[in-house]
C-alpha positions as CSV (number, residue, x, y, z in Angstrom):
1,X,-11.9,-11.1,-36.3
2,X,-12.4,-15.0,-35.7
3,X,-10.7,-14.1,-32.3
4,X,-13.0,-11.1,-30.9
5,X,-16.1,-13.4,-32.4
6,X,-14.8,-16.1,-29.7
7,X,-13.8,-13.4,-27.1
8,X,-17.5,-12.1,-27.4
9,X,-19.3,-15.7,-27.0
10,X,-17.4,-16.6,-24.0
11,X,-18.0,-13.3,-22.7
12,X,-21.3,-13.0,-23.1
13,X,-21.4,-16.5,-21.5
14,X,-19.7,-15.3,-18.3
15,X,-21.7,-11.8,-18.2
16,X,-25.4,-13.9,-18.2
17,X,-24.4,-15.8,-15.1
18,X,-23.0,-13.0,-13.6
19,X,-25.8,-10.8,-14.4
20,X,-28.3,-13.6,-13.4
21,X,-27.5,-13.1,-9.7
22,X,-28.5,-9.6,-9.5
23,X,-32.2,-10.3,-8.4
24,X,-30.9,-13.0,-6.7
25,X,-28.9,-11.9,-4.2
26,X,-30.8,-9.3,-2.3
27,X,-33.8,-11.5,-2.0
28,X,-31.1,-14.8,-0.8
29,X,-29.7,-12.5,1.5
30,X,-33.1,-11.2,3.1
31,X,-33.9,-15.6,3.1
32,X,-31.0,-15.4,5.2
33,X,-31.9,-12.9,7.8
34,X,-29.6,-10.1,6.4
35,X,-31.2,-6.3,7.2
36,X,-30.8,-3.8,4.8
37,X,-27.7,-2.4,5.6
38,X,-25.8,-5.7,5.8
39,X,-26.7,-6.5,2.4
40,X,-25.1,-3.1,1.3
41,X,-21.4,-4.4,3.0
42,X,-22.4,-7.7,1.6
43,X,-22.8,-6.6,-2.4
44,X,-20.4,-4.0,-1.7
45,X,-17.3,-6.1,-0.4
46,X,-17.7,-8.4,-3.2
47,X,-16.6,-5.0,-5.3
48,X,-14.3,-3.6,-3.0
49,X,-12.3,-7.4,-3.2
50,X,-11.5,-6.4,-6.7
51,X,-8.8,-4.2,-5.9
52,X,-5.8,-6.2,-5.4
53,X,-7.2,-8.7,-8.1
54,X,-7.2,-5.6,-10.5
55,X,-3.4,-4.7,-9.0
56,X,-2.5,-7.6,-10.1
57,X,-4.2,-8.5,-13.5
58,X,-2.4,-4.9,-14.7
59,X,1.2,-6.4,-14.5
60,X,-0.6,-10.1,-15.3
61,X,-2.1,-9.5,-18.4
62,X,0.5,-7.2,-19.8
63,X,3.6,-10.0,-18.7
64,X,1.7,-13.3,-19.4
65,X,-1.4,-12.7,-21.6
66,X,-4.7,-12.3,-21.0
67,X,-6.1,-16.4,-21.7
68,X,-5.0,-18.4,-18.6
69,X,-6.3,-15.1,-16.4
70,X,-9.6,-15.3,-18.5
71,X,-9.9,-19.6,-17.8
72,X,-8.8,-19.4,-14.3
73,X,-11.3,-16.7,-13.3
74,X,-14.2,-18.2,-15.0
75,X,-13.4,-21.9,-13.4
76,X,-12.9,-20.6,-9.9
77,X,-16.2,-18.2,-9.6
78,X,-18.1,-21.2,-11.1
79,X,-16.6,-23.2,-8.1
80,X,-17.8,-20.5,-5.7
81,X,-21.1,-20.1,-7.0
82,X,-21.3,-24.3,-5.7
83,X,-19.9,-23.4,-2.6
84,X,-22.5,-19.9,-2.2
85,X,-25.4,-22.4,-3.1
86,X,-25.0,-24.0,0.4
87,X,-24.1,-20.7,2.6
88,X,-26.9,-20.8,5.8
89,X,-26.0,-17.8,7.3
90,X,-25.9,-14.1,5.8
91,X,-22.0,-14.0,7.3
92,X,-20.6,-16.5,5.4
93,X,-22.5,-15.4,2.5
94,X,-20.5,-12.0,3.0
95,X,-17.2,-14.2,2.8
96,X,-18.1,-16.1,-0.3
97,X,-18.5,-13.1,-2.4
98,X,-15.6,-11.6,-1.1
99,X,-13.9,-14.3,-2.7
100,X,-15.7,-14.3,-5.4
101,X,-14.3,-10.3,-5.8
102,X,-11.1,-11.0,-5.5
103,X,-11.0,-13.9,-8.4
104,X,-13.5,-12.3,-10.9
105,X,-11.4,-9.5,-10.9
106,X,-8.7,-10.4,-13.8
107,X,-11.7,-11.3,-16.4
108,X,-12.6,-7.6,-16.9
109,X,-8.6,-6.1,-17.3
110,X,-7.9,-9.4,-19.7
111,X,-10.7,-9.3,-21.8
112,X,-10.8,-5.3,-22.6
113,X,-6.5,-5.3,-23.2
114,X,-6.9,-8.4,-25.7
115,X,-9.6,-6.4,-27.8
116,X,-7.8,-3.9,-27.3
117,X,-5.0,-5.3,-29.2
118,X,-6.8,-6.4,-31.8
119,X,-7.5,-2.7,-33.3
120,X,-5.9,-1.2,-36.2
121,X,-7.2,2.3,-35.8
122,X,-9.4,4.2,-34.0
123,X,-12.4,3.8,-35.2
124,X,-11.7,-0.1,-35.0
125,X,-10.6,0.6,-31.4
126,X,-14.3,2.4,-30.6
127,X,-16.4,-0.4,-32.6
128,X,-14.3,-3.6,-30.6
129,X,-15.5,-1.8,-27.7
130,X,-18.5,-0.8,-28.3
131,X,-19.3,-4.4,-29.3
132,X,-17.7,-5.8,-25.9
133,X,-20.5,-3.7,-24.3
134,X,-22.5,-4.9,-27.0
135,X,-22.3,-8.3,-26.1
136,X,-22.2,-7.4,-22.1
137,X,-25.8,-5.8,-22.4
138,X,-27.3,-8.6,-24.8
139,X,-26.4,-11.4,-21.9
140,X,-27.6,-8.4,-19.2
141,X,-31.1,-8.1,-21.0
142,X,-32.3,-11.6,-20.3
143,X,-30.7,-12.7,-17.9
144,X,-31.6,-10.9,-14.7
145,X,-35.3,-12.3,-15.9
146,X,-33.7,-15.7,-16.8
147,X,-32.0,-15.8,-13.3
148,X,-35.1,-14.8,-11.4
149,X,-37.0,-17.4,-13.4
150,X,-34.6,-19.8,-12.3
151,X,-34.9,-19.3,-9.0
152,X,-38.9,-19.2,-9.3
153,X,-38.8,-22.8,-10.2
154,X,-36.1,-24.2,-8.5
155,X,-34.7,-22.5,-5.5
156,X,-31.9,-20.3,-4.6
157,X,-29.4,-23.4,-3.7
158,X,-30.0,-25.0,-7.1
159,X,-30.1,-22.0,-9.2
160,X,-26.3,-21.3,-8.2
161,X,-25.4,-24.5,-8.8
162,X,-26.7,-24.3,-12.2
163,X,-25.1,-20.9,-12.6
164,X,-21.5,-22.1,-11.6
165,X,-22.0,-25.3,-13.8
166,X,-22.1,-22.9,-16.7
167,X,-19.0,-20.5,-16.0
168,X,-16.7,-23.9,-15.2
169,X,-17.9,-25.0,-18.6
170,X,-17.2,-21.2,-20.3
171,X,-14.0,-21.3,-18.6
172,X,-13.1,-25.1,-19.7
173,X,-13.8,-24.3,-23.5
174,X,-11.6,-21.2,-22.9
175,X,-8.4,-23.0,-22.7
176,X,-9.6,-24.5,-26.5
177,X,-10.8,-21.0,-28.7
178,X,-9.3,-17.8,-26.6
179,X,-5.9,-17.0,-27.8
180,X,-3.5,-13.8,-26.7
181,X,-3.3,-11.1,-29.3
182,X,-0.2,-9.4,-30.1
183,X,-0.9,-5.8,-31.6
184,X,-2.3,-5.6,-34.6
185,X,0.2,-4.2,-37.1
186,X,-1.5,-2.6,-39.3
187,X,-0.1,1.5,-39.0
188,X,-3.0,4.0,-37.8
189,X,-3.9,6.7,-40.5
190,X,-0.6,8.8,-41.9
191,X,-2.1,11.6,-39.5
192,X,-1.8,9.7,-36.7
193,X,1.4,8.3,-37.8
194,X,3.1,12.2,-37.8
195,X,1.3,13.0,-34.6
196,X,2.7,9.6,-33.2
197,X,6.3,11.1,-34.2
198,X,5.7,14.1,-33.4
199,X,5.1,13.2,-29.8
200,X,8.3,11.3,-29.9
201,X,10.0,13.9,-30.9
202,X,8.5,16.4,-28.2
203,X,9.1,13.5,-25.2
204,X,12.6,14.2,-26.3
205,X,12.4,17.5,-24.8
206,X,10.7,16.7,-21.7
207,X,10.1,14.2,-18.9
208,X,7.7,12.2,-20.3
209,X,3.8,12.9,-18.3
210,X,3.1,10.1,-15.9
211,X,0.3,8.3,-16.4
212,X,-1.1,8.5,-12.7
213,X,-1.6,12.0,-12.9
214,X,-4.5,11.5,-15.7
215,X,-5.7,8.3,-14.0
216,X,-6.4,10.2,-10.4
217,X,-8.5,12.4,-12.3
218,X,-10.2,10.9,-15.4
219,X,-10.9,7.7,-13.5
220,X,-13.6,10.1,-11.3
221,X,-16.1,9.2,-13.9
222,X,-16.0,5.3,-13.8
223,X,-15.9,5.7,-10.3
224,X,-18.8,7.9,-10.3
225,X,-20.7,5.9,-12.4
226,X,-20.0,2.4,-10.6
227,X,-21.2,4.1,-7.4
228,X,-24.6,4.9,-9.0
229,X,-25.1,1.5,-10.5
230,X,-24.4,0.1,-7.1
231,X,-27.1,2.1,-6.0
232,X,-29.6,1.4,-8.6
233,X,-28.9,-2.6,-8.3
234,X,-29.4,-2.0,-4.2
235,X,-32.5,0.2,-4.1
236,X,-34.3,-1.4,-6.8
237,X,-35.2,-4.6,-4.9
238,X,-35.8,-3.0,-2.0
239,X,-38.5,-0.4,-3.2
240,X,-40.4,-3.9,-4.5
241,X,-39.4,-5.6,-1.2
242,X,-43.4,-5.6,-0.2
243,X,-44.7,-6.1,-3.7
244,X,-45.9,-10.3,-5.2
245,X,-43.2,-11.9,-7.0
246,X,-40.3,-9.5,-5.9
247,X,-37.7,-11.6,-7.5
248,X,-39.9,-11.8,-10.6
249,X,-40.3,-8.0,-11.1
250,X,-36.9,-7.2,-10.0
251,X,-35.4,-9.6,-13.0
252,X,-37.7,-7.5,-15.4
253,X,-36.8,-4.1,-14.5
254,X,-32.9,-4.8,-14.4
255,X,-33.9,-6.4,-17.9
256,X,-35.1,-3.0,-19.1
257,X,-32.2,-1.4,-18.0
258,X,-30.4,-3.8,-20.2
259,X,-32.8,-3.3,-22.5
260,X,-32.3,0.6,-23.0
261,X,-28.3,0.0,-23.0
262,X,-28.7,-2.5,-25.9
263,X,-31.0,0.2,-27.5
264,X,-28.0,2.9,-27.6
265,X,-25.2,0.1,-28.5
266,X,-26.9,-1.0,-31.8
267,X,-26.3,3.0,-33.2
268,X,-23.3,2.0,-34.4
269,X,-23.1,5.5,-36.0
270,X,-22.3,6.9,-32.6
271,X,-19.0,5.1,-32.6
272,X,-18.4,8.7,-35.5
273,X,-18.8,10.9,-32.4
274,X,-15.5,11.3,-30.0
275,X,-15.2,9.4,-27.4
276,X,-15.1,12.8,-25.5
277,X,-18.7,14.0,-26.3
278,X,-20.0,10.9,-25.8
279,X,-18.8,10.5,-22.4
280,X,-19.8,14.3,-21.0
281,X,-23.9,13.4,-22.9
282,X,-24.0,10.1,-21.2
283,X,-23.2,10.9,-17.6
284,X,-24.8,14.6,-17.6
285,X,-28.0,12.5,-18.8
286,X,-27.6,10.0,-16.3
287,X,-27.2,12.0,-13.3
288,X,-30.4,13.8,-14.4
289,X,-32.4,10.7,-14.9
290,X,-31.0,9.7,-11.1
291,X,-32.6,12.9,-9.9
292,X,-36.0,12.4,-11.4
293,X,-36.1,9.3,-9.8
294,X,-35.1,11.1,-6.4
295,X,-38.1,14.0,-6.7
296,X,-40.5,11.1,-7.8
297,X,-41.0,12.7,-11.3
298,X,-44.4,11.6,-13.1
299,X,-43.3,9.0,-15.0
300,X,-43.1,5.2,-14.8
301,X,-40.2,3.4,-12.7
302,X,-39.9,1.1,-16.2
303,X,-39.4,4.0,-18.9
304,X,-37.0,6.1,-16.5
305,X,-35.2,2.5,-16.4
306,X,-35.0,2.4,-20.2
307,X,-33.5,5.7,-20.4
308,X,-31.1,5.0,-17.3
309,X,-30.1,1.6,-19.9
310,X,-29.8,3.8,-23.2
311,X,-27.2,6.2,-21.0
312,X,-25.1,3.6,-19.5
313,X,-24.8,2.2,-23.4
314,X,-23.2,5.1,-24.6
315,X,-21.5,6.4,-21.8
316,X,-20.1,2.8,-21.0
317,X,-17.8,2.5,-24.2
318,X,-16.9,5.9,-24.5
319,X,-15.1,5.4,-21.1
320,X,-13.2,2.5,-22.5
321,X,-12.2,4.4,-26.3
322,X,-11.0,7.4,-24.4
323,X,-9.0,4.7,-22.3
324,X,-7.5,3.1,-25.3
325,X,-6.9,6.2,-27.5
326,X,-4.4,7.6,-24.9
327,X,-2.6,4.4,-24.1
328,X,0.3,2.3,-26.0
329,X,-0.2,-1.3,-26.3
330,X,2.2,-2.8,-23.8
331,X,0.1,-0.3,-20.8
332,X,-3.3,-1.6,-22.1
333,X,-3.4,-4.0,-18.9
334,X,-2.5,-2.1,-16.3
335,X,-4.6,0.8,-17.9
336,X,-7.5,-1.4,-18.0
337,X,-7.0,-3.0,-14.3
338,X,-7.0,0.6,-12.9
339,X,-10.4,1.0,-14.9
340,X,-11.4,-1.7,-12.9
341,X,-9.9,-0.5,-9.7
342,X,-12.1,2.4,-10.5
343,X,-15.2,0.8,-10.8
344,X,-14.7,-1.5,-8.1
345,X,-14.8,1.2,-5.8
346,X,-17.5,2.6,-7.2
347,X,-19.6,-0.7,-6.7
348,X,-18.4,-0.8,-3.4
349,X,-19.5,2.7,-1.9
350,X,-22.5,2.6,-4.0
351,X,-24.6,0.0,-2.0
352,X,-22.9,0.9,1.2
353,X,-24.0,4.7,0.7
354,X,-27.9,3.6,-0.2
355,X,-27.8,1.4,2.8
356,X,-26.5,4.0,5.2
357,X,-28.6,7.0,4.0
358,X,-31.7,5.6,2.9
359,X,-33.6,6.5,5.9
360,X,-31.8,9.8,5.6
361,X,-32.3,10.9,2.5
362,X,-32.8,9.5,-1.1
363,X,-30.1,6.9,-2.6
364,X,-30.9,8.6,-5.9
365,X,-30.2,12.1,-5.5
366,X,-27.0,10.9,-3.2
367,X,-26.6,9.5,-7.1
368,X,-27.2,12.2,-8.6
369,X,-24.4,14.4,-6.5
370,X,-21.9,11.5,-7.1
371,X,-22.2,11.9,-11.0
372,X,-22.3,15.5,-11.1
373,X,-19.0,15.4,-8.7
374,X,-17.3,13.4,-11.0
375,X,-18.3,15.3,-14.2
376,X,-16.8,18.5,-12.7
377,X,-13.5,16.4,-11.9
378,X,-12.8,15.3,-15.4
379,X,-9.8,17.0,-16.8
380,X,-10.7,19.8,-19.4
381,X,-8.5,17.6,-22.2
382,X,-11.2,14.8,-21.7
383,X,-13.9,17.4,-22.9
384,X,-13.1,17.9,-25.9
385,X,-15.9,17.9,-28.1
386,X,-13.8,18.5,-31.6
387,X,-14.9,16.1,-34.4
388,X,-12.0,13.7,-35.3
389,X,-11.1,14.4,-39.0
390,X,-8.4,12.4,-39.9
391,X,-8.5,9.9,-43.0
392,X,-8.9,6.8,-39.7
393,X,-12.2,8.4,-39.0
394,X,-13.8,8.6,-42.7
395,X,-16.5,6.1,-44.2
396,X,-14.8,3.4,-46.4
């Protein structure tokens, strides 16, 4: 436990700096004479950079560990954030956070495989990562209103120094308190001990399934859901682009969203419900909420924020439970890095799409099609909506 408790701080360390540049970056990049569209290629690519990062965290993490993947990122993106603080033009800007894709990329594949490991059931397995997003939407609620803060008072240029200063120091202190896991040892319930055999036993008979051919198709809803966050993060500024203080009410809304997420994370009674329900509730939820927002429904941009927030907190860690509940220890990395993959292609086409069809039609319905797409894609084994009964699942 002393493990995940240090996993979480430095986490939650790395996710406020991270999370403090949201507001930031559309508004640096408009300083910079970026249009609209350019700043959708320019948050996108910074996603799209995580693919071969994620490739290779997968066979990383699983060979070496997860710690030296966790420091090294940490230290480098600090590094960039010192060389971003003195881009001048909206090009090199573009390059910087390419980078920056390409070497944040092994934090997220590291961090979820060495909770991961920790578990010994699955109820343990759905709380760890329920309290990794936990911990990712407590630094996300005040720090997109820190960040904007920040700049307020001291500029773009010194607000990233300030925000790169921190991750070199999370990633230095790294090397001291994160160590590797091995699996915890403790057996699952006897139920899932027979069905554990009992799947032996049958793999006996048969080829054993390959693992891509449940990836192609369950990995449509991280995708999905990246893209629509991509969207949010990009249309967001720009519907306060003509509004006082832009950076200053941009911060606060993304801190509602936060907000709302935080809101659904602290049920810790959900973690009872399978992974499966909770997963089909969040994202049916979300994509409705995306297309209120596209038909301009009667209610505040704030509350529909809250309620986009209290979606993404359940639907978040059900999307990493299901993950872990169908994978064996020595796959959690590569597992993990395709989640990644996933969502880094989501990001990417999200802001891309907004830029491109705004004028067109709105971002947020395009949204809303995305989720809906994905929903119907999932495979009809990750519907599921049976309660788990085994003696793992029962209060002690």
């Amino acid at each position: 436990m002393r493990s995940a408790l240090w996993l979480y701080l430095f986490m939650f360390v790395a996710f406020f700096d991270l999370h403090a540049q949201y507001p930031i970056l559309t508004p640096f990049a408009i300083s910079l004479g970026a249009v609209p569209s350019f700043i959708g290629y320019i948050m996108g690519m910074y996603s799209i950079t995580h693919l071969p990062g994620n490739m290779l965290a997968g066979y990383g993490v699983d060979r070496f560990g997860g710690k030296w993947f966790i420091v090294c990122s940490l230290i480098l993106a600090g590094c960039l954030l010192m060389v971003q603080s003195r881009v001048n033009d909206p090009w090199e800007l573009l390059w910087i956070r390419s980078i920056s894709g390409f070497v944040l990329a092994f934090l997220s594949p590291a961090c979820l495989a060495m909770l991961a490991k920790m578990a010994t059931d699955r109820v343990h397995q759905s709380k760890l990562m329920t309290g990794n997003g936990l911990v990712h939407t407590l630094a996300s609620v005040v720090s997109p209103a820190a960040g904007a803060a920040l700049v307020a008072k001291t500029g773009f240029s010194l607000a990233f120094e300030i925000l790169g200063w921190g991750l070199i120091a999370c990633g230095v202190m790294a090397v001291f308190f994160v160590h590797d896991q091995k699996p915890a040892r403790t057996p699952f319930s006897s139920a899932e001990r027979e069905h554990q055999q009992a799947a032996q036993d049958f793999s006996t008979l048969r080829p054993a399934t390959s693992s891509r051919d449940m990836s192609i198709l369950f990995f449509c809803i991280p995708l999905a859901l990246a893209c629509s966050q991509g969207i949010l993060f990009f249309e967001v500024p720009l519907t306060l682009r003509d509004g006082p203080n832009m950076v200053m009410s941009t911060g606060l809304l993304f801190s509602i969203v936060s907000l709302g997420a935080l809101v659904s994370l602290s049920m810790w009674f959900l973690n009872r419900i399978p992974a499966s329900t909770r997963l089909l509730a969040g994202t049916i939820t979300l994509a409705l909420l995306f297309f209120a927002l596209s038909i301009q429904w009667p209610v505040s941009l704030s509350v529909t924020l809250f309620f986009i927030g209290m979606s993404k907190g359940i639907t978040f860690p059900a999307i990493a439970s299901s993950l872990a509940e169908q994978s064996n220890h020595a796959r959690y990395g590569k597992q993990f890095a395709i989640l990644s993959i996933a969502y880094s292609i989501g990001a990417f086409f999200g802001p891309v799409i907004a830029g491109e069809l705004r004028e067109w039609i709105s971002p947020y319905f395009a949204a809303f099609l995305i989720l809906l797409l994905g929903t119907t894609l999932l495979p009809p084994k990750h519907r599921r909506t049976r309660l788990d009964l085994s003696p793992s699942s029962t209060p002690k």
